[in-house]
Steps between C-alpha positions, in 0.01 A plus 500: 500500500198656465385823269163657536311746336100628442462605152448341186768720265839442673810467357770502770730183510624283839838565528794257678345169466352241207239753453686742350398462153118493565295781501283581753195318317561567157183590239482178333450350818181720614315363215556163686341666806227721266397142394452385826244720632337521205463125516356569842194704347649798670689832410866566677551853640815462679746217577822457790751308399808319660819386331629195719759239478567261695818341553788611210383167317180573424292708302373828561123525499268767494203526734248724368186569720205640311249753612119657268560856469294554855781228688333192531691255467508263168775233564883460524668401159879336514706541200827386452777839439672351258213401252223673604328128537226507714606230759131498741212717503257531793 
């Protein structure tokens, strides 16, 4: 299954699967991805995000693609939905 959205402030759940518990990247998560491009020397101004899992074993990971506010592109952070551990950043 996959869930995707384009804004930072969601709070609609995955239903019918594993993922129904997590919110659709929670705020204590963002700071994770705040960090990131601030770690980058640069200033996020929008994200897209994708909720995936896959196989019913595994973990559900976010995939958050980073954009400056005038869409260039930062970098692609990977956190993990049930922690909010960052598993890769690129």
């Amino acid at each position: 299954m996959i869930v995707s959205c384009c804004a930072l402030g969601s709070s609609a759940q995955a239903q019918g699967t594993a993922l129904d518990a997590v919110q659709i990247l929670p705020a204590a998560y963002r700071e994770g991805v705040l960090k990131y491009a601030s770690e980058t020397g640069r200033k996020l101004g929008s994200v897209s995000y994708a909720l995936q899992q896959k196989g019913a074993a595994s973990a559900p990971l976010w995939s958050v693609w980073c954009y400056v506010p005038t869409g260039g592109y930062i970098g692609l952070v990977t956190l993990m939905a049930t922690s909010g551990d960052i598993v890769s950043a690129e």
